[in-house]
RODO-2510 file (C-alpha; in nm, 4 decimals, decimal comma):
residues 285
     n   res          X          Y          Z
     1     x    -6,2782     0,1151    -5,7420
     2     x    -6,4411    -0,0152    -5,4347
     3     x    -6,5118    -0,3720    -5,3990
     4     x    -6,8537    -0,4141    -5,3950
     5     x    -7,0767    -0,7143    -5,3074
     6     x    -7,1075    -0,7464    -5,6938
     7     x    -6,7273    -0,7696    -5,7082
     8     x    -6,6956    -1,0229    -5,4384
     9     x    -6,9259    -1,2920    -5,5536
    10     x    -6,6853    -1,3193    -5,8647
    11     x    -6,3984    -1,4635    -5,7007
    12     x    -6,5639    -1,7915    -5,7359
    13     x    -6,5918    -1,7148    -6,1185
    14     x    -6,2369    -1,5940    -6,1553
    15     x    -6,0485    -1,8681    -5,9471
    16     x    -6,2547    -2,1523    -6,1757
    17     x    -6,0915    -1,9698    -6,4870
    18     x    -5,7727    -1,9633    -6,3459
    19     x    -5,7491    -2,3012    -6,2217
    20     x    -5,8975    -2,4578    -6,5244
    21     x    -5,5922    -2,2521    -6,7064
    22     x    -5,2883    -2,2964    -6,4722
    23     x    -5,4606    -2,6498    -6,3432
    24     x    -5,2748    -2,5866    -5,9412
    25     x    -5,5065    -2,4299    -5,7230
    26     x    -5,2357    -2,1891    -5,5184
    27     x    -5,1258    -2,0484    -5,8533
    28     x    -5,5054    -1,9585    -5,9294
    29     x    -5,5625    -1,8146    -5,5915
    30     x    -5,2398    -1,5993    -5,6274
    31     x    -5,3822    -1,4828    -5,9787
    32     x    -5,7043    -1,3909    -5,8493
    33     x    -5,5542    -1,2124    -5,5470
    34     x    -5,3771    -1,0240    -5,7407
    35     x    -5,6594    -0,8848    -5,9974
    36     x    -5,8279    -0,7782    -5,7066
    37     x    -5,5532    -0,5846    -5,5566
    38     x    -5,5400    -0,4429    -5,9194
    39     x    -5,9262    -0,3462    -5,9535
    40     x    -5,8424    -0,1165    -5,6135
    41     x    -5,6786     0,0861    -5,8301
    42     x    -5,8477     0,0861    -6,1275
    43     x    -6,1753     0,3854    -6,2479
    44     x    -6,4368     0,4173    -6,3929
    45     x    -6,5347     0,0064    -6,4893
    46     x    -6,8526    -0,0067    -6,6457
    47     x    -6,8363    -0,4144    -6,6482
    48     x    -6,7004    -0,5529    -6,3433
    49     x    -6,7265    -0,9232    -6,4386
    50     x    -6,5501    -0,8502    -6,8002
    51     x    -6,3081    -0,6501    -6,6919
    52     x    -6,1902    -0,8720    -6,3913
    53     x    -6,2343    -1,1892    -6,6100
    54     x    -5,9894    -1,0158    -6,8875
    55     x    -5,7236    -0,9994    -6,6193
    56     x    -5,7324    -1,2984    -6,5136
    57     x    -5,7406    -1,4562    -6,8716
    58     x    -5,4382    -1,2435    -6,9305
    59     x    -5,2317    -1,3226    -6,6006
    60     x    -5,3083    -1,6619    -6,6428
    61     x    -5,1696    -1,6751    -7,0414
    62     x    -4,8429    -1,5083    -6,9154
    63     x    -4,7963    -1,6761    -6,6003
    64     x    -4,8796    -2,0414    -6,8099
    65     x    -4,6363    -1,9409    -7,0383
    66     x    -4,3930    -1,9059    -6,7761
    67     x    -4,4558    -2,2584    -6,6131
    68     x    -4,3728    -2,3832    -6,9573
    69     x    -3,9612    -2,4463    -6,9089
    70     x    -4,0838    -2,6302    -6,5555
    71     x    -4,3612    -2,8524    -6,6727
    72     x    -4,1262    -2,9496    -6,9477
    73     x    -3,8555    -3,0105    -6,7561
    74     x    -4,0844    -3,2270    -6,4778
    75     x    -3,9316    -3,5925    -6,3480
    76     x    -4,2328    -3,8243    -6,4857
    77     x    -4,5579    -3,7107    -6,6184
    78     x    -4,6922    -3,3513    -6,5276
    79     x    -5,0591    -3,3846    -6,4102
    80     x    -5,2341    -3,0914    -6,3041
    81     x    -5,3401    -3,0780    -5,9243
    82     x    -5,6670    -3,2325    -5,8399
    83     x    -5,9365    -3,0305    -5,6615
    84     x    -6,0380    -3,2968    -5,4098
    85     x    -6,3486    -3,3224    -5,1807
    86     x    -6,6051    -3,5233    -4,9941
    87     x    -6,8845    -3,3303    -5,1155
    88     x    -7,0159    -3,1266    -5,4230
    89     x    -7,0664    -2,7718    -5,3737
    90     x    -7,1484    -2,6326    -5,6901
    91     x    -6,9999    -2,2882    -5,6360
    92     x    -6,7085    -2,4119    -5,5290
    93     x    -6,5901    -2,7282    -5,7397
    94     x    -6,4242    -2,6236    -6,0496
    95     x    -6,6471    -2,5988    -6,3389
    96     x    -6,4153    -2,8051    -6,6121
    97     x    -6,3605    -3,2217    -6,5106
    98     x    -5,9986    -3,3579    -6,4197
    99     x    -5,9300    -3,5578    -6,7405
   100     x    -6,0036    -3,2557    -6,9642
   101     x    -5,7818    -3,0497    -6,7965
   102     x    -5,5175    -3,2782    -6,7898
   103     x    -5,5915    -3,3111    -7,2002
   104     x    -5,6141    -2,9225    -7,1889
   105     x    -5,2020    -2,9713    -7,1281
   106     x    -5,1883    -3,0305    -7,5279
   107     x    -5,3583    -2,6483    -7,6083
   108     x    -5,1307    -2,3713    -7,6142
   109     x    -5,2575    -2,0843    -7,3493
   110     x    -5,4710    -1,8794    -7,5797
   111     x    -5,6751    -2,1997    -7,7537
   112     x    -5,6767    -2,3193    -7,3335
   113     x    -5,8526    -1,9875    -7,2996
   114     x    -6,0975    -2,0089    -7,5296
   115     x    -6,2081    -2,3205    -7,5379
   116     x    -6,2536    -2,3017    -7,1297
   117     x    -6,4656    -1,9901    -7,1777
   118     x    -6,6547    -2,1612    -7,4412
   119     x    -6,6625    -2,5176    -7,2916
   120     x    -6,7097    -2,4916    -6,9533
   121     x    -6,8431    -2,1103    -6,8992
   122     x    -7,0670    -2,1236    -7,2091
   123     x    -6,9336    -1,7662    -7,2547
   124     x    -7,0407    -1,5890    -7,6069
   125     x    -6,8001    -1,5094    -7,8757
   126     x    -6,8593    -1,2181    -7,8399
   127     x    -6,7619    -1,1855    -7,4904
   128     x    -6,4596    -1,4395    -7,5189
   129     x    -6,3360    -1,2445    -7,7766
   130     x    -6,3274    -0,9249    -7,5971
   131     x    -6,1389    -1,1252    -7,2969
   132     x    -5,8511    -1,2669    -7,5202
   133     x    -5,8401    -0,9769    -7,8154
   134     x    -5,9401    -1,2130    -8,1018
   135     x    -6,1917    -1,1689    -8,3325
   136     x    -6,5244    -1,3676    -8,2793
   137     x    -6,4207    -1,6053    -8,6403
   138     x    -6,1141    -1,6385    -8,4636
   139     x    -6,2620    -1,7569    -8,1527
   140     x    -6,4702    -1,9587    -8,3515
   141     x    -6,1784    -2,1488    -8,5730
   142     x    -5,9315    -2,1468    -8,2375
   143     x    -6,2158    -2,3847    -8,0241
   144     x    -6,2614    -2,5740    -8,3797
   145     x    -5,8484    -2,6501    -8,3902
   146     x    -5,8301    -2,7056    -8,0123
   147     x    -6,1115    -3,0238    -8,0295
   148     x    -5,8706    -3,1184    -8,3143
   149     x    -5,5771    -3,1201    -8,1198
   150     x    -5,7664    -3,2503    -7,8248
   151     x    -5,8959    -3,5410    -8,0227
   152     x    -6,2192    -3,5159    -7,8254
   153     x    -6,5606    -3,4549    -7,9309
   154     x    -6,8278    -3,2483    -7,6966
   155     x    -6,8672    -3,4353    -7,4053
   156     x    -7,1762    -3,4787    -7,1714
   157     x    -7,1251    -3,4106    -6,7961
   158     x    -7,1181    -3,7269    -6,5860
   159     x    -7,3870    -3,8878    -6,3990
   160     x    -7,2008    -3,9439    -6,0300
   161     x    -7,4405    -4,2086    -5,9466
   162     x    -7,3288    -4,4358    -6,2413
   163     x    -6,9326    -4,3855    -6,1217
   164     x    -6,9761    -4,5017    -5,7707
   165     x    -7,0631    -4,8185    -5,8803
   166     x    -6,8155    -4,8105    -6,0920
   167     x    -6,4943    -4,6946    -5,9059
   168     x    -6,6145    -4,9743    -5,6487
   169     x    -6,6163    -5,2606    -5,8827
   170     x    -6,3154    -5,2066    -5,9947
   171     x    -6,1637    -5,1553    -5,6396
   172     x    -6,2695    -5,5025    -5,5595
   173     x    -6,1194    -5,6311    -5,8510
   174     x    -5,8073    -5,5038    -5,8143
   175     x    -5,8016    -5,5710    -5,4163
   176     x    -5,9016    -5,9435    -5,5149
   177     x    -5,6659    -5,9091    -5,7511
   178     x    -5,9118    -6,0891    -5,9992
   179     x    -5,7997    -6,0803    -6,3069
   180     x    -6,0995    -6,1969    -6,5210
   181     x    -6,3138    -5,9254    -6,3552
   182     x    -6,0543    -5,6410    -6,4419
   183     x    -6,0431    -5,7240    -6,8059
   184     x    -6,4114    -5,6806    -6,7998
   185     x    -6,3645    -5,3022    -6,6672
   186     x    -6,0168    -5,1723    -6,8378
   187     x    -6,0135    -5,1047    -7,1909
   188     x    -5,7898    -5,3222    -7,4132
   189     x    -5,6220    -4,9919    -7,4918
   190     x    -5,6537    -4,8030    -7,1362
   191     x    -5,3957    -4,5357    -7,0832
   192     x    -5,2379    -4,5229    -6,7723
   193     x    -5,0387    -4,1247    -6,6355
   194     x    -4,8789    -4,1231    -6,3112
   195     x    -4,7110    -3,8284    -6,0927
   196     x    -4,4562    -3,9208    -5,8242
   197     x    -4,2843    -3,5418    -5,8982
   198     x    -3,9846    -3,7522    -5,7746
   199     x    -4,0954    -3,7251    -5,4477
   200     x    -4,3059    -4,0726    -5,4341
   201     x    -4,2195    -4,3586    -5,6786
   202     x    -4,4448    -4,4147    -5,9226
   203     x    -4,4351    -4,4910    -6,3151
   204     x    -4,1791    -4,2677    -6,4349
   205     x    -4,3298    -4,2770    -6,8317
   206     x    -4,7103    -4,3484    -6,9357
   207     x    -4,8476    -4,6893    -6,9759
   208     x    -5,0850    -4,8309    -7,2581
   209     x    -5,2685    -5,1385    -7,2847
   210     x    -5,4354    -5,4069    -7,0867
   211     x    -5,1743    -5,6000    -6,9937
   212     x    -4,9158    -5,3550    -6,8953
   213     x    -5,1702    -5,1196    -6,6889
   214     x    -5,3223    -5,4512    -6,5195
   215     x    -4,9666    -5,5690    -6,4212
   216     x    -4,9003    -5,2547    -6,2961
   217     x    -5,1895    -5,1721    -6,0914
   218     x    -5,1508    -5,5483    -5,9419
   219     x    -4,8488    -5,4517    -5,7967
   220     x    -4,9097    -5,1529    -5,6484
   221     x    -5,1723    -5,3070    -5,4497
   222     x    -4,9768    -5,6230    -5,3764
   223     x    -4,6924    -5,3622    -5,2139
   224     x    -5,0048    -5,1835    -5,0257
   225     x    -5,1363    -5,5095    -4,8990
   226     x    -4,8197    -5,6614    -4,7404
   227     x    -4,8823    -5,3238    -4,5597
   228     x    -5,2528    -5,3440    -4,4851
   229     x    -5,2660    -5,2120    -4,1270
   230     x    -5,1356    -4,9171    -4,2578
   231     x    -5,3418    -4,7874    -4,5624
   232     x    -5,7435    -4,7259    -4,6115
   233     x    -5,9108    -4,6905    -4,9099
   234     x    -6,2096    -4,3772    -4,8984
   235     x    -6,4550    -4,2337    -5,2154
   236     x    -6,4214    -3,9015    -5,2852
   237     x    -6,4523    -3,6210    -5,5552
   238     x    -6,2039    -3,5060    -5,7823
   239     x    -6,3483    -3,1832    -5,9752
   240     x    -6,6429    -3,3222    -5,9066
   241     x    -6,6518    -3,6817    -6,0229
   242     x    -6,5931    -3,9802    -5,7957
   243     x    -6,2577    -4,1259    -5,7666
   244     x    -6,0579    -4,3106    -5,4849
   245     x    -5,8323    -4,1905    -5,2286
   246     x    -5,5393    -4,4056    -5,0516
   247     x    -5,5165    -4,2693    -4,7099
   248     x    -5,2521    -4,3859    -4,4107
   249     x    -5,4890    -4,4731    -4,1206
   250     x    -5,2248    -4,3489    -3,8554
   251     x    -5,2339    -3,9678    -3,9584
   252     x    -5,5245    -3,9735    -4,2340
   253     x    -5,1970    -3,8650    -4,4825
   254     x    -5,2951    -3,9019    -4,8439
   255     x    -5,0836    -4,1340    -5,0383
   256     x    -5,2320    -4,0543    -5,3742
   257     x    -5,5429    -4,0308    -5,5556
   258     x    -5,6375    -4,2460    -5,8369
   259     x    -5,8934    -4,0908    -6,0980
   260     x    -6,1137    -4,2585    -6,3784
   261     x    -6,2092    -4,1885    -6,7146
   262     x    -6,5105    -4,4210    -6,8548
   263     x    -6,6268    -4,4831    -7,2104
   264     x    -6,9152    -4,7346    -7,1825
   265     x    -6,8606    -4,8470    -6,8936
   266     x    -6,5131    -4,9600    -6,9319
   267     x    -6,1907    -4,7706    -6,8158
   268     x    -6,0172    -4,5803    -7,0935
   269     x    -5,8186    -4,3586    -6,8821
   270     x    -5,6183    -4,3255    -6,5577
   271     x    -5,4672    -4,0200    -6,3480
   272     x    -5,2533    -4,1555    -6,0715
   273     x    -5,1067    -3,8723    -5,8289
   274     x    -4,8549    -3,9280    -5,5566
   275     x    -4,6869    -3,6016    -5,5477
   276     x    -4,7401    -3,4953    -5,1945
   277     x    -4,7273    -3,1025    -5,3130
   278     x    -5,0641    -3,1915    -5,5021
   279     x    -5,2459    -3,3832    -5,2525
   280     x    -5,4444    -3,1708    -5,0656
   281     x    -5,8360    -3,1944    -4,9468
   282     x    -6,0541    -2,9279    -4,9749
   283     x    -6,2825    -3,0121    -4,7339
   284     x    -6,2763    -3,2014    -4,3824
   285     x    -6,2752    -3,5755    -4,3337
***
C-alpha cells in the first residue's frame, strides 16, 4: 500500500497509543516504525486508521508483555518515562496525563488497551473491540474492572493555570524549607515514587505520609542547596501538565523531574525521576 497523506497524519495517533501502552517514548517510536514498514506491504485496506491502530494495539500487547520480566526485576520503583516540554502542542503531547499512566502499570496489557482507547481516545466499542478482538460487553466489563483495579473514578482534565500556582507555592516552601506552609499543600497521606534506575540515588522503595515525604523532600533540597551555584530550578510540562525541572546551570543537564498530582488543592501524589535514560526534553530550552 502506498503511504498516503491520509496515512501520514496518523503517526501522531499511533505513537500516542503506543506510548500511553509501553509508557517510554523510543519503544513507541520503534512500534510505530515498524507498522508502517508493515502497511508497505500490506493490500487492499479499506480502513487505514483501524487497520494501522490494530497493529499497533497488538505490537504494543506483545512487546508490554515482554518488558514484563524487566520492569519486575527494576532496582527501585519503575516509572514510565515522562514526555517533557516547554510548551503544549496539542498534536504532539500525549493524549493520557503522567500519573494515570504510571497507575495504568497496575492493568494487565489488554484492560491497558482498552481503557486507553476508551479513556483517552474516546474510541467506540465498537471500534475498540475490533482493535483488541473482544466483544463490545467485553470491552464494556474489561474498562468497568480496570477503574476497579485502578481505584480511580473518571477524572476531569486539568486546568494548567490552577497548577502553576500551585507547583510554585510549593517550590517556595520546600526551598524555605517552611514547614508550616508544606503541611498546608501535602496531603496527610501523600504518596511519594521515585526512579534513580540505579543510576542516580534516590528512594529505593515508595514513601507514604506527611511526615516521611516532608523529611524526605527537605533533604533533598538541603543536599541541592549546599550546592546552589550548581542547580536551577525551571517550569515545564510533563504530558501536558506543569511540573518542575532540576537543571545543572553549567551544561543545562537535567537532574530529574518532579511531577504533581492534586486533589483539592493539596498534593496527593508524587513522581520523582532521576534516571538519566528517562530524562529527555522534547523541545528546546
Amino acid at each position: 500500500m502506498e503511504i498516503t497523506t491520509e496515512v501520514l497524519e496518523l503517526r501522531p495517533y499511533l505513537f500516542k497509543i503506543a506510548y500511553s501502552m509501553l509508557g517510554e517514548v523510543e519503544e513507541a517510536e520503534d512500534i510505530v516504525q515498524d507498522v508502517y514498514e508493515k502497511w508497505l506491504a500490506a493490500e487492499n485496506v479499506r480502513t487505514p486508521k483501524a487497520y494501522m491502530a490494530r497493529m499497533t494495539v497488538n505490537k504494543s500487547i506483545k512487546r508490554l508483555n515482554e518488558l514484563k520480566v524487566f520492569r519486575e526485576t527494576y532496582t527501585g520503583t519503575w516509572l514510565p518515562e515522562p514526555y517533557i516540554s516547554f510548551e503544549v502542542t496539542a498534536t504532539e503531547i500525549p493524549t493520557i496525563e503522567y500519573g494515570l499512566l504510571f497507575l495504568l502499570e497496575k492493568l494487565n496489557p489488554v484492560e491497558r488497551a482498552v481503557f486507553i482507547l476508551r479513556e483517552s481516545f474516546s474510541e467506540d466499542y465498537s471500534y475498540i473491540a475490533a482493535l483488541t478482538g473482544l466483544s463490545t460487553d467485553n470491552c464494556r466489563q474489561t474498562l468497568h474492572r480496570s477503574y476497579e483495579k485502578l481505584g480511580r473514578n473518571p477524572q476531569t482534565k486539568v486546568n494548567p493555570a490552577n497548577y502553576h500556582n500551585l507547583v510554585e507555592a510549593y517550590l517556595q516552601s520546600v526551598l524555605n524549607q517552611d514547614r508550616s506552609s508544606l503541611e498546608q499543600i501535602l496531603r496527610h497521606d501523600i504518596e511519594l515514587y521515585s526512579d534513580g534506575g540505579g543510576k542516580r540515588s534516590t528512594a529505593i522503595k515508595p514513601l507514604f505520609g506527611l511526615e516521611k515525604v516532608q523529611k524526605f523532600l527537605f533533604g533533598v533540597i538541603q543536599l541541592l542547596r549546599e550546592q546552589i551555584d550548581e542547580y536551577e530550578y525551571r517550569p515545564a510540562f510533563v504530558n501536558g501538565v506543569p511540573a518542575l525541572l532540576i537543571l545543572r546551570k553549567a551544561d543545562k543537564e537535567l537532574d530529574s523531574i518532579q511531577y504533581f498530582e492534586w486533589e483539592n488543592n493539596a498534593m496527593a501524589r508524587l513522581l520523582l525521576v532521576r534516571n538519566p535514560d528517562k530524562l529527555k526534553i522534547r523541545a528546546a530550552l
